[in-house]
C-alpha positions in Angstrom: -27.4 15.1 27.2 -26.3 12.1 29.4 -23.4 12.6 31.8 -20.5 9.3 31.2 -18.9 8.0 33.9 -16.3 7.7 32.3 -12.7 9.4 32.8 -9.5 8.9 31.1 -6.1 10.2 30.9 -6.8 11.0 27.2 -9.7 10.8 24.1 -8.3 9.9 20.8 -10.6 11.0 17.9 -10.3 8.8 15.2 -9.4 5.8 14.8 -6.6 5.3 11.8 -3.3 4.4 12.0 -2.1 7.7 14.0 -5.0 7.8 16.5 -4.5 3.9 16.9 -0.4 3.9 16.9 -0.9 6.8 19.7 -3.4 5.0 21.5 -1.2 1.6 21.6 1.6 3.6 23.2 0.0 5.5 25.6 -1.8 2.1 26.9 1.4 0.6 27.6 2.8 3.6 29.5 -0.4 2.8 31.7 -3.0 5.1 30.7 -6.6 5.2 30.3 -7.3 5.9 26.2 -10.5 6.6 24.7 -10.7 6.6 20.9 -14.5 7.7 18.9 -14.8 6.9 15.8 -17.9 7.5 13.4 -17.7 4.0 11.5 -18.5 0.9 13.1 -15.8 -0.8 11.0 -12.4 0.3 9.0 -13.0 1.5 5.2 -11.3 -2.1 3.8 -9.4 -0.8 0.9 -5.9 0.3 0.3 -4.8 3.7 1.1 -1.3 4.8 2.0 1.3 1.9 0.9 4.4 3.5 2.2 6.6 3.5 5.4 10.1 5.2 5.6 12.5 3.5 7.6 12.0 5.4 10.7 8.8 4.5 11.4 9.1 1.3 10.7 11.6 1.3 13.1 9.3 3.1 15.6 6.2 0.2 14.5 8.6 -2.8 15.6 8.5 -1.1 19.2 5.4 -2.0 19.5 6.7 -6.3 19.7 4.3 -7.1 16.4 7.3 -7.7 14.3 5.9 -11.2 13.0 2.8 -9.6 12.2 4.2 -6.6 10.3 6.4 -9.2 8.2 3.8 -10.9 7.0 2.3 -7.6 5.3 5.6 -5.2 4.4 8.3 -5.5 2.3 11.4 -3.6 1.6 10.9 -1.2 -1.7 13.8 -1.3 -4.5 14.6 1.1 -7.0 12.6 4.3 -7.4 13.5 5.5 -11.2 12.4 8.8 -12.5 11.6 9.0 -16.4 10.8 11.0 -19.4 8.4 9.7 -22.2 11.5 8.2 -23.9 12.4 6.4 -20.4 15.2 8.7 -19.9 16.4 8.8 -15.9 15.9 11.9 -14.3 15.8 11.0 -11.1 16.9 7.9 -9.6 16.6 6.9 -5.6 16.9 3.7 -4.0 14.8 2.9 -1.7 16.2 -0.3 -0.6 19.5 1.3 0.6 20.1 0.1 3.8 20.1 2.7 6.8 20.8 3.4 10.3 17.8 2.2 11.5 18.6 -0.9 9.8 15.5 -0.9 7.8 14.9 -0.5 4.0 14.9 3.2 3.4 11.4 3.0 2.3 9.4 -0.4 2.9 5.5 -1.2 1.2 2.5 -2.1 3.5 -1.0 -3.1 2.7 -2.7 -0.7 5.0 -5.7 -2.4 5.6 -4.0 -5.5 7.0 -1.9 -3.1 9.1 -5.1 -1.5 10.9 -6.2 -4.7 11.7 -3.2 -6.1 13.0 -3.4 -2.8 15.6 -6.9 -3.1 15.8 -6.0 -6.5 17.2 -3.4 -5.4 19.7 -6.0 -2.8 20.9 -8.4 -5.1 21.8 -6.1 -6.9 24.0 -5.7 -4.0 26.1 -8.0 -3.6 29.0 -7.1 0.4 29.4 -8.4 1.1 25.6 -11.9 2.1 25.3 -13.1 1.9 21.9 -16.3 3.7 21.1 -17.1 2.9 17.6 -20.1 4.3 16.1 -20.1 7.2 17.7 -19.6 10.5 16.0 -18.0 13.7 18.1 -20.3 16.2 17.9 -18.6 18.7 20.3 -15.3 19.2 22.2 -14.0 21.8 24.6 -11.8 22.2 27.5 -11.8 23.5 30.9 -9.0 24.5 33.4 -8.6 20.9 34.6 -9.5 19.3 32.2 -11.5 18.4 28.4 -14.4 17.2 27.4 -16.1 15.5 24.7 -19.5 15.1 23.6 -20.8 12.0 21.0 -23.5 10.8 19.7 -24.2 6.8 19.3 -25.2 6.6 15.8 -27.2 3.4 16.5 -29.5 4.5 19.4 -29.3 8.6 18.7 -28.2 8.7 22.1 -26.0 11.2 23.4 -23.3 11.3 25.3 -20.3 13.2 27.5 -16.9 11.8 28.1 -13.7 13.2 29.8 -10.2 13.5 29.8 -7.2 15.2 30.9 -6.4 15.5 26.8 -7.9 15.4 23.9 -6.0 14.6 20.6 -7.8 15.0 16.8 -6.6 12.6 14.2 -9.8 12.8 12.6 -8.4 12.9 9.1 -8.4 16.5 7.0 -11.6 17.5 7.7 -11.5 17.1 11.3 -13.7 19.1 14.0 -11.1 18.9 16.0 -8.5 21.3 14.6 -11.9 23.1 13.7 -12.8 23.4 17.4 -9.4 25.1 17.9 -9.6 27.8 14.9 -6.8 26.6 13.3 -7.0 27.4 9.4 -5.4 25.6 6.5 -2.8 27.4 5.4 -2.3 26.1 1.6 1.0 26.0 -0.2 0.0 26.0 -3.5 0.0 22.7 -5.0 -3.0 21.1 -6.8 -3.3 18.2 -9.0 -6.1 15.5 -9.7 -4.9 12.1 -9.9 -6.9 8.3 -10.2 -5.2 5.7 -8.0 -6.1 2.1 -8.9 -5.2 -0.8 -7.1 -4.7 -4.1 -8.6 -3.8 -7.3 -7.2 -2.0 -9.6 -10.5 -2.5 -12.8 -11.0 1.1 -13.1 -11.7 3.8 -10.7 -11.1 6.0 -11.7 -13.6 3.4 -10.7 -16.6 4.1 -6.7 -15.2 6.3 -4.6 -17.6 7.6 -2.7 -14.0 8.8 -6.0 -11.7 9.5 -6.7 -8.6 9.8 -4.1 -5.7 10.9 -1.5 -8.6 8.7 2.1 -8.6 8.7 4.4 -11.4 7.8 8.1 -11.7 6.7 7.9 -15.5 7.0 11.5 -16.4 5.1 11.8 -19.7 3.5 14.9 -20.4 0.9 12.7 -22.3 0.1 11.1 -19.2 2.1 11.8 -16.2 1.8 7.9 -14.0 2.9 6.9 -10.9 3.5 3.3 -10.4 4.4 1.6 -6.7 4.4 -1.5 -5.0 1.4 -1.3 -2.2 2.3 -4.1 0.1 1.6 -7.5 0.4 -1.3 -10.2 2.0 -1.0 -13.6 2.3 1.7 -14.0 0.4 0.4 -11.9 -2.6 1.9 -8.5 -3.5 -0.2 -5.7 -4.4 0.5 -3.0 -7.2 -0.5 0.8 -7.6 -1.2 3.1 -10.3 -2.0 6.7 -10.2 -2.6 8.5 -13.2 -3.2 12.5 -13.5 -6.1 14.2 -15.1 -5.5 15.7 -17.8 -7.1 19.5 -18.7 -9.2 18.4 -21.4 -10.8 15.2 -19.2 -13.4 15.8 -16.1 -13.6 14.2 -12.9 -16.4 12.3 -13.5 -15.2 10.5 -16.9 -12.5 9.6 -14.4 -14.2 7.6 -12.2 -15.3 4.9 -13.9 -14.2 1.3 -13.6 -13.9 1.2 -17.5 -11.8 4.2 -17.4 -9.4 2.9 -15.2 -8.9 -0.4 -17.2 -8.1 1.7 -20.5 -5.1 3.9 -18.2 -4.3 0.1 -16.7 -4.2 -1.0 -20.6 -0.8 -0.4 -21.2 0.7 -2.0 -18.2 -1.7 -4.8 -17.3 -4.9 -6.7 -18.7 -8.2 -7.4 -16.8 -7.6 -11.1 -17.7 -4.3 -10.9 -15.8 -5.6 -8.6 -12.3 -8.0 -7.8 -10.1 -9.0 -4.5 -9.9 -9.6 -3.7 -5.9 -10.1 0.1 -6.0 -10.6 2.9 -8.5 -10.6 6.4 -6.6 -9.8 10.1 -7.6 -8.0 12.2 -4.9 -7.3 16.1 -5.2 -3.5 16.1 -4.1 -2.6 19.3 -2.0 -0.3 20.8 0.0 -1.9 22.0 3.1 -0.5 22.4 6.8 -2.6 23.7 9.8 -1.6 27.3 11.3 -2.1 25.9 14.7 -1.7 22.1 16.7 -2.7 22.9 19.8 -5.1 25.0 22.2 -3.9 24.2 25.9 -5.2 20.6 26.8 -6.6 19.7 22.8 -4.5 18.4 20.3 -4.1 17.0 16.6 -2.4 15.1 14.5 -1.9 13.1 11.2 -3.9 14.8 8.3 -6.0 17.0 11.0 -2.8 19.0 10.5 -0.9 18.1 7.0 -1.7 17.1 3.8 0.9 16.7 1.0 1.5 15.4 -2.5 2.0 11.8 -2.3 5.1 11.6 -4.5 7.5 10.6 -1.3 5.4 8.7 0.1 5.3 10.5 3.7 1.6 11.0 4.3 1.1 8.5 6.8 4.9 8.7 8.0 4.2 12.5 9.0 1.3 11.6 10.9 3.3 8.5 12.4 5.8 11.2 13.7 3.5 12.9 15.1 2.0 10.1 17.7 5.5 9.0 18.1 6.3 12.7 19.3 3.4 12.9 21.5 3.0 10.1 22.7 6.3 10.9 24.9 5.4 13.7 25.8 2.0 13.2 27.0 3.2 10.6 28.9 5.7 12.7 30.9 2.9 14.6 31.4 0.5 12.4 32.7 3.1 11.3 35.2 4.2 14.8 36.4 7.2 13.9 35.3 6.8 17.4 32.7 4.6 20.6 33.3 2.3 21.0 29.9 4.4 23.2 28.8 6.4 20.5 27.2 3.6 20.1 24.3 4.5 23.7 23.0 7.7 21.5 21.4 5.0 19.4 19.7 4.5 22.2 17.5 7.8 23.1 17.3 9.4 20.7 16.2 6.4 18.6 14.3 5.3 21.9 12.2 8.7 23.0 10.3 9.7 19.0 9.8 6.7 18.7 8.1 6.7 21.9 6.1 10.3 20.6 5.0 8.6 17.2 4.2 5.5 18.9 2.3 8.3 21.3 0.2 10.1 17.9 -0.7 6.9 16.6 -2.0 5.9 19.8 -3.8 9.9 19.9 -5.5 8.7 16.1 -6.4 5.6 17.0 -7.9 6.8 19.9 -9.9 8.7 17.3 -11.6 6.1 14.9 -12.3 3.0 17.1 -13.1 3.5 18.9 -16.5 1.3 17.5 -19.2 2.6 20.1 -21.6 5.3 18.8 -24.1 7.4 21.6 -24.8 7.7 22.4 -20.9 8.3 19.0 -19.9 10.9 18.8 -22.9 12.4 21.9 -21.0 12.4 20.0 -17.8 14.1 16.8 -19.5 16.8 19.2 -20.6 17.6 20.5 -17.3 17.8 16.6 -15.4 20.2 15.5 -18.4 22.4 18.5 -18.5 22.2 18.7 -14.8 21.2 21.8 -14.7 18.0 21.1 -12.4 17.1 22.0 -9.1 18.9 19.5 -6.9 16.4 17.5 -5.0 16.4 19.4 -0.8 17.6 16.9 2.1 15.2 15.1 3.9 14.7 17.4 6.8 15.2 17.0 10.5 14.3 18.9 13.7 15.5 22.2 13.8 13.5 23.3 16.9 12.7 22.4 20.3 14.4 19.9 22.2 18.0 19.9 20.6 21.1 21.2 22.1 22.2 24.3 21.2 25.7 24.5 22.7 27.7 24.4 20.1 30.5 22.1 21.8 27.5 19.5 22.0 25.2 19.8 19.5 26.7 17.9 16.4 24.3 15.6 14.9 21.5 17.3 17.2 18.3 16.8 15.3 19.1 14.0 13.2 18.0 10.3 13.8 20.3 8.3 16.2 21.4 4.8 14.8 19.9 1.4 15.8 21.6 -1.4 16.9 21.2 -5.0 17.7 23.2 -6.7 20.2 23.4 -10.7 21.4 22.4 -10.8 24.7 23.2 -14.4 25.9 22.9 -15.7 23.2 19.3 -14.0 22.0 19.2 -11.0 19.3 17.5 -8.1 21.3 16.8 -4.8 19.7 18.1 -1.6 21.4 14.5 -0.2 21.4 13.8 -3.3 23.3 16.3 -2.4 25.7 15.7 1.5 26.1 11.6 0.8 26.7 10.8 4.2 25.1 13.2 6.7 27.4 16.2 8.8 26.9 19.2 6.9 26.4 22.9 7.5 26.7 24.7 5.7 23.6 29.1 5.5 24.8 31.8 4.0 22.4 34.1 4.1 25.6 33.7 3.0 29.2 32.6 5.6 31.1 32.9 6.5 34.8 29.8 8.1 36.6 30.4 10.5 39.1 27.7 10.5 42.0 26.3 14.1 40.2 25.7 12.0 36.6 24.1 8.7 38.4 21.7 11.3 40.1 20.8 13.2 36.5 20.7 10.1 34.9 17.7 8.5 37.3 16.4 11.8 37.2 15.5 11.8 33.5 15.2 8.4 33.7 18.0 7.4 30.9 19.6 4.3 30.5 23.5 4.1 29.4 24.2 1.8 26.7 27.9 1.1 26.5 28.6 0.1 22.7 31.2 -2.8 22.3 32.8 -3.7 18.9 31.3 -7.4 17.5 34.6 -9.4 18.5 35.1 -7.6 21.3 34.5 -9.9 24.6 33.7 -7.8 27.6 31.3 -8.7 30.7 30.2 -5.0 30.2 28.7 -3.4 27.7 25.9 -4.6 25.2 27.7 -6.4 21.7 26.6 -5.1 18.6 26.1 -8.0 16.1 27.4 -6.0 13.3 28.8 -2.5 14.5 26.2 -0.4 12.7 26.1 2.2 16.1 30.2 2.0 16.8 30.5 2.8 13.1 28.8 5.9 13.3 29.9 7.0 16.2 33.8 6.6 14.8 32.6 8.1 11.6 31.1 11.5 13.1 34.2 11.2 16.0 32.0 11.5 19.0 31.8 9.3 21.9 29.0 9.8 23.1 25.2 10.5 21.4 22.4 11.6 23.7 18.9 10.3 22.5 15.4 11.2 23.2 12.7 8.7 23.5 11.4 8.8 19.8 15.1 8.0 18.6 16.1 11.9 17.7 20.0 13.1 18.9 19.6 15.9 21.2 23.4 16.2 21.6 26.7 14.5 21.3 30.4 14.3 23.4 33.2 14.2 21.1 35.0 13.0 24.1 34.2 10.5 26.7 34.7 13.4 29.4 32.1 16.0 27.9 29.1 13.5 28.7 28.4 15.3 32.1 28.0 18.4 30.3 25.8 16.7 27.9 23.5 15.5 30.6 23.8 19.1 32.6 22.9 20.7 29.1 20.0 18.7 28.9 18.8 19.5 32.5 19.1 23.1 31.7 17.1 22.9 28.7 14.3 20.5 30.6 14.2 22.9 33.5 11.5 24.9 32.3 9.4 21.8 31.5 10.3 19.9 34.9 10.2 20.2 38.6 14.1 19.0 37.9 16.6 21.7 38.9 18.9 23.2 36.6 22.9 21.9 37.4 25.4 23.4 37.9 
């Protein structure tokens, strides 16, 4: 086995959306990134097709907006239906939110990989290896190590890193190196997604950006928008196996134009991919062993019915990748990853139950049950649908004077900045960041916390208020909420989650000590007093 001479900061297996999102934003924080990947070149069909709006809010960090609008769109209506087209559930998914996105937006995932395969490419401290497949990991006291092989030449390989992060898809060897099991929660169902790309939109019987749950018992069938290409918009169909009907009979292009028969024609699409998928509910016991890692579907799997598979494992780069960083530049001790579990694993599990409660709607192909279930939606009797979850755990305030709204997203705003539109994300650069409705004076104590955590204030002005200080919001979507939950002051981690609030302009300083206190065991930075 050949010795590399290679070092980095950190080894990214896999090279998918997560593992390349990760990568992207651990290069611009200045460190080294390795990613191995098996394939020489990305599988070039659709996958995934959804993006809530929080992490499209995190993608557009990344300055590739005019890329990412030529290949998402905002979704519209997402209906709910019985055989007789009955509404059971409606949500809308073009409701505006606070990150000032769509609350759930359509992407063609292949066009997205390459856009970030692009970006990755430009960036000298990016190593990829591709066509190379990891045949061993481990870790030492300083350090990890990874062994591949190049599946061209046979040769083999060692490369290392300070970390080591798996998002090498569900079957990965890296949660496998760590002997973390599956722990399954008990949903199964076999579904055939098609892809078509129409000729012309208008001859579809669902138009638009619309989505619709059909919830026939006959033949339960999912239909989404799946993002757009040059200018031409995708559609999706998944349809669930029935008891009496094999896997294999499924697979077959002529099966899928007979499902596709009563929605579209093969004279009016073209049929891109025809694939069965076994949709489970799985979430790894464990996500970490000391200095390895994982992420994405190394460590979740979940029904598809919300659309949050590739959001999860979104979260979970944009999570780490702060973390790590702090790490890297002994800004934290490593004992700062054990909130990577901590908070990642119960979000999730709240995200996987959510698409489990979805599921259980959708997948009953018996009649006289799903007639039961129709009852209870139009008497409104059903289960009411859970709350989309957020952090619970980790790194939130718990003093109760300051920890309204801890856990939840913070708002996004964008502000004219002589004369140019400029994002807040584009004015925070990834860091904590202290969000005031009021002017607020710093005592010597704050200035010093403040460059200790390295956290930038951001006093909020109203839109027609002129002021030399202060950032104007173009249309008062932060001010808003911060009159609307009566606080004045909202304390914000780097990946846009509130860790604490001031109801009054005076409590920020024991916001910022609060935070201190809680850091202190992950920091060389001493508790105040």
């Amino acid at each position: 086995m050949e010795q590399s001479n290679h070092n980095f900061d950190v080894i990214i297996s896999g090279f998918g959306p997560v593992g390349s999102v990760l990568a992207i934003f651990l290069a611009r924080q200045g460190h080294k990134v390795a990613i191995f990947e098996r394939w020489t070149e990305r599988y070039p069909l659709p996958r995934a097709v959804c993006i809530d709006h929080e992490m499209l809010r995190m993608l557009r960090t990344l300055n590739l907006d005019h890329k990412l609008n030529d290949i998402i769109h905002a979704g519209g209506t997402y209906d709910w239906v019985n055989s007789n087209w009955q509404p059971l559930v409606k949500v809308d998914w073009g409701a505006a939110t606070i990150s000032q996105e769509s609350n759930v937006n359509f992407v063609h995932q292949p066009s997205l990989e390459k856009i970030l395969e692009e970006e990755i490419k430009t960036m000298p401290n990016i190593q990829l290896f591709l066509g190379y497949e990891v045949l061993e990991v481990g870790q030492e006291e300083e350090g990890v190590y990874l062994s591949a092989q190049n599946v061209e030449t046979q040769n083999v390989k060692t490369f290392y890193a300070q970390y080591l992060v798996g998002a090498d898809g569900a079957n990965s060897l890296i949660r496998q190196s760590i002997t973390s099991q599956w722990i399954d929660k008990g949903f199964e169902a076999d579904w055939l997604v098609v892809d078509v790309l129409p000729h012309n939109p208008d001859d579809l019987k669902i138009k638009g950006t619309a989505a619709v749950q059909y919830c026939n018992p006959k033949r339960p069938t999912t239909i989404v928008p799946a993002g757009k290409k040059e200018g031409r918009y995708f559609r999706r169909w998944e349809f669930m196996r029935l008891p009496h009907e094999t896997k294999e009979e499924m697979q077959t292009e002529a099966k899928a134009w007979e499902l596709l028969s009563d929605w579209i024609k093969p004279e009016n699409a073209t049929l891109i991919r025809s694939a069965m998928y076994t949709f489970r509910s799985l979430i790894a016991e464990r996500w970490r062993n000391q200095r390895i890692l994982i992420a994405g579907d190394a460590c979740h799997v979940m029904p598809p019915f919300m659309g949050q598979g590739m959001c999860a494992g979104f979260r979970d780069a944009w999570n780490l990748s702060w973390k790590l960083d702090g790490v890297l530049k002994d800004n934290y001790s490593a004992n700062i990853l054990e909130t990577y579990t901590r908070e990642r694993k119960p979000h999730v599990e709240d995200v996987i139950d959510l698409s489990m409660y979805m599921g259980r709607i959708i997948c009953v192909p018996d009649e006289e049950k799903a007639q039961q279930r129709d009852e209870k939606f139009l008497n409104g009797t059903a289960e009411p649908m859970p709350e989309f979850p957020i952090l619970t755990d980790g790194l939130i305030s718990r003093t109760a004077k300051l920890n309204t709204l801890a856990g939840h997203i913070a708002p996004h705003g964008i502000f004219n900045i002589d004369g140019t539109e400029t994002r807040l994300d584009q004015i925070v650069k990834q860091q904590f960041v202290l969000l005031t409705s009021k002017t607020i004076e710093l005592s010597h104590d704050d200035t010093e916390i403040l460059e200790q955590l390295n956290c930038k204030v951001v006093s909020i002005k109203h839109n027609d208020e002129i002021t030399e200080n202060g950032y104007q919001e173009q249309d008062d979507n932060i001010y808003n909420f911060m009159n609307e939950h009566n606080v004045q002051g909202v304390l914000v981690r780097p990946d846009f989650y509130i860790y604490g609030t001031a109801k009054q302009i005076a409590e920020v300083s024991a916001l910022l000590k609060n935070l201190v206190q809680d850091l202190a065991q992950y920091t060389l930075i001493e508790a105040a007093t």
